[in-house]
C-alpha positions as CSV (number, residue, x, y, z in Angstrom):
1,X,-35.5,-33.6,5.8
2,X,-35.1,-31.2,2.6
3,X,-33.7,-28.5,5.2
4,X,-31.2,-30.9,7.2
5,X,-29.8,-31.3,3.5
6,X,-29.3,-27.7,2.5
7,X,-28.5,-27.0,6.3
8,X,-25.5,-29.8,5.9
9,X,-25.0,-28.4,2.1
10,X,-24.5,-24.9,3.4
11,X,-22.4,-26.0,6.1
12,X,-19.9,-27.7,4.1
13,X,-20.0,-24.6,1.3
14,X,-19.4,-22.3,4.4
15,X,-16.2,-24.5,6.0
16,X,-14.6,-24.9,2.4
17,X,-14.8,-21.3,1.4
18,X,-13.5,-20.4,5.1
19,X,-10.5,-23.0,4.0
20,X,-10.0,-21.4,1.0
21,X,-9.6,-17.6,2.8
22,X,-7.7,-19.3,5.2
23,X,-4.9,-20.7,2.5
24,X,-5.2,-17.4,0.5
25,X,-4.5,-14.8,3.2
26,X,-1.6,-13.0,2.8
27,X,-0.1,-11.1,6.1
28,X,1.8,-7.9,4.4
29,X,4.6,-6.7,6.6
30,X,5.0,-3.0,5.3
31,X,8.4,-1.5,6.4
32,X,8.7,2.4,6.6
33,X,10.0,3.5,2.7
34,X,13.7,5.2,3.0
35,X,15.4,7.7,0.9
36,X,18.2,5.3,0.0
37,X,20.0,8.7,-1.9
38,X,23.0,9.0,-1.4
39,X,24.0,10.2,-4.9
40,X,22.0,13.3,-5.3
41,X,22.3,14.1,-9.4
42,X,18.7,15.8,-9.8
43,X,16.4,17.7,-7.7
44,X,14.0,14.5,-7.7
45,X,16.8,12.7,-5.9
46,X,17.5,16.2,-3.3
47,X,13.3,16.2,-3.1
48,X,13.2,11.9,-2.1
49,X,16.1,12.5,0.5
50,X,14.8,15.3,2.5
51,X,11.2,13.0,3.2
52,X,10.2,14.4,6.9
53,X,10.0,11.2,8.9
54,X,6.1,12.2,9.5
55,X,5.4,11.5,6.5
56,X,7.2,8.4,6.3
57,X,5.0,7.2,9.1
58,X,1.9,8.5,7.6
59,X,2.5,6.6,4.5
60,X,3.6,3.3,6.9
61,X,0.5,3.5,8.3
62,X,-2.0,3.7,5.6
63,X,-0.6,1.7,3.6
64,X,-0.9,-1.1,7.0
65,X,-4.8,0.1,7.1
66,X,-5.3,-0.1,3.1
67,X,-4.2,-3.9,3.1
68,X,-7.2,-5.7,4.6
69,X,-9.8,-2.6,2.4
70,X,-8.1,-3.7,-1.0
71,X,-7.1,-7.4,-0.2
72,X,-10.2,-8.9,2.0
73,X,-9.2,-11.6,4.1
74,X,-5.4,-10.4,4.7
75,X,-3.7,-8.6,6.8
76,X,-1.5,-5.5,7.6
77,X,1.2,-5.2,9.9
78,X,4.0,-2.3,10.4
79,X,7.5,-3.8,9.9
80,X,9.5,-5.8,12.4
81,X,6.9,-4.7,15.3
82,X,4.1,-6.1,13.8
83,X,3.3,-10.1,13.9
84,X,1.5,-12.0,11.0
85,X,-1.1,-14.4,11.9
86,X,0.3,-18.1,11.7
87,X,-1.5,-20.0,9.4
88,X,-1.3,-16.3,6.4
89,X,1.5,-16.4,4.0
90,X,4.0,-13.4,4.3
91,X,5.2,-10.9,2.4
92,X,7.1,-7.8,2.7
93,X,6.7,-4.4,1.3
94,X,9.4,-2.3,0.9
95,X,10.1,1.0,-0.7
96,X,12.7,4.0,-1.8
97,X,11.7,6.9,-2.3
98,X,12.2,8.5,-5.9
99,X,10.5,12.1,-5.7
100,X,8.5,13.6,-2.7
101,X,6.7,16.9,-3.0
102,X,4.2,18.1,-0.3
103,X,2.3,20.4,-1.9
104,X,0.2,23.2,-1.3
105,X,-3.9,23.2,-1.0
106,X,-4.1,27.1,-1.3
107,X,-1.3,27.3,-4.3
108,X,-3.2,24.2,-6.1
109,X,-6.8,26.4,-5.8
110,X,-5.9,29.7,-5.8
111,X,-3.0,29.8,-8.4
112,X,-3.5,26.0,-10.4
113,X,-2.0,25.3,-13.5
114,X,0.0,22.4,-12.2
115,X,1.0,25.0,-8.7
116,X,1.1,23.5,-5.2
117,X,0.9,19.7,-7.0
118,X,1.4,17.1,-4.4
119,X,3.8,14.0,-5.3
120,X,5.0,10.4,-4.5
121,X,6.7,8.3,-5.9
122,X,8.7,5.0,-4.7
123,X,10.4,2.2,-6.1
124,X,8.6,-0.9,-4.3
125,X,9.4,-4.4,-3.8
126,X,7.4,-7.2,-2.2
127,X,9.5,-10.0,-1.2
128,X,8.2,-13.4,-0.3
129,X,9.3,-14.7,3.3
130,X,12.5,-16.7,1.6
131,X,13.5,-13.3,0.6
132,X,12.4,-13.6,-3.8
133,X,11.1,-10.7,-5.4
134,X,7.9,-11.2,-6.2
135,X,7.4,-7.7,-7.8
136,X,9.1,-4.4,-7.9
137,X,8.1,-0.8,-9.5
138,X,8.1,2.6,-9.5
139,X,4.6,3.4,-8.5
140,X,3.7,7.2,-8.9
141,X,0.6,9.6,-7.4
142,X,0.2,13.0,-8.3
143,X,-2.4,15.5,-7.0
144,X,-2.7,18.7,-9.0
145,X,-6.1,20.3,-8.1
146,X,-9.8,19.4,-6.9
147,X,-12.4,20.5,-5.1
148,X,-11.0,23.6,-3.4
149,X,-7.6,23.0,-4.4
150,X,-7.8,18.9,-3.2
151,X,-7.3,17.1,-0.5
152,X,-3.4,16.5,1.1
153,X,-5.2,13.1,2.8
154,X,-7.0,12.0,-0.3
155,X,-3.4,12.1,-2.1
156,X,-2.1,9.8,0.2
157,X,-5.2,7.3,0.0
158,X,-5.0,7.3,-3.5
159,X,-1.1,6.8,-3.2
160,X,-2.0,3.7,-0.8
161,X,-4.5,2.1,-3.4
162,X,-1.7,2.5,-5.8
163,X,0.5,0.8,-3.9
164,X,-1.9,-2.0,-1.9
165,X,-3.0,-3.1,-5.5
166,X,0.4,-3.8,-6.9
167,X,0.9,-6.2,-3.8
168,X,-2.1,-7.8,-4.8
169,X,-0.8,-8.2,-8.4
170,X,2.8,-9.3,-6.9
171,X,0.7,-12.1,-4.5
172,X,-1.3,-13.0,-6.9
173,X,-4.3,-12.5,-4.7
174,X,-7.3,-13.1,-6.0
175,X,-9.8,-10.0,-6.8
């Protein structure tokens, strides 16, 4: 008898906390970021216009892959192609680009001193599914040096963390 109780305990522990994932998933539509210069005043704003569309892509799609590694329980999608699950609330992540530099692994070990640095920085937005701002800011990564002059890749992880955990601020999605 003891066991049918903590059998029907654990069941009903196990269905409410599936309940509670269910109503707290969040489906994060992340649209490719865009120069949006058309101004050009500074050579940050020359630098965010001249993005190679590679990159764009690369960003897109770890950013779609970070969402369900920072937020458990949601889900990432790529823009208009990609479909969120019915019963997760959406939201869409947008960005503009505000400074871009590629950077250069041999420059960053062999020279240093700031040399070869790697850079993004966007302005983002998430936007519930009626179209209100739930967030927006200029969210920054730099990568100046590590082990043998860093990693290009790891700069872009770390600019997806970046930018995955200020959803999850803007959601308000739990930790």
């Amino acid at each position: 008898m003891p066991y049918l109780k903590f059998a029907a305990i654990s069941f009903a522990t196990l269905l409410l906390a599936t309940k509670a994932a269910a109503q707290s998933a969040v489906c994060v539509k992340v649209e490719a970021f865009t120069s949006g210069t058309t101004d050009i005043k500074t050579k940050a704003d020359k630098r965010a216009a001249q993005v190679p569309d590679e990159v764009v892509k690369k960003i897109q799609d770890n950013l779609v892959l970070q969402v369900p590694l920072s937020m458990p329980g949601s889900t990432g999608v790529a823009g208009a192609s990609g479909k969120c699950p019915a019963k997760a609330r959406m939201v869409v992540l947008s960005g503009v680009f505000v400074d871009y530099k590629e950077g250069n692994r041999a420059m960053r070990y062999w020279v240093g001193m700031g040399a070869g640095k790697q850079k993004f920085s966007v302005n983002a937005k998430v936007v519930d599914a009626t179209g209100a701002t739930l967030g927006e800011e200029v969210i920054t990564d730099r990568k100046i040096g590590g082990l043998v002059g860093g990693s290009d890749a790891k700069g872009l992880e770390d600019f997806s963390e970046k930018v995955i955990a200020f959803v999850k601020t803007s959601t308000g999605a739990k930790k």
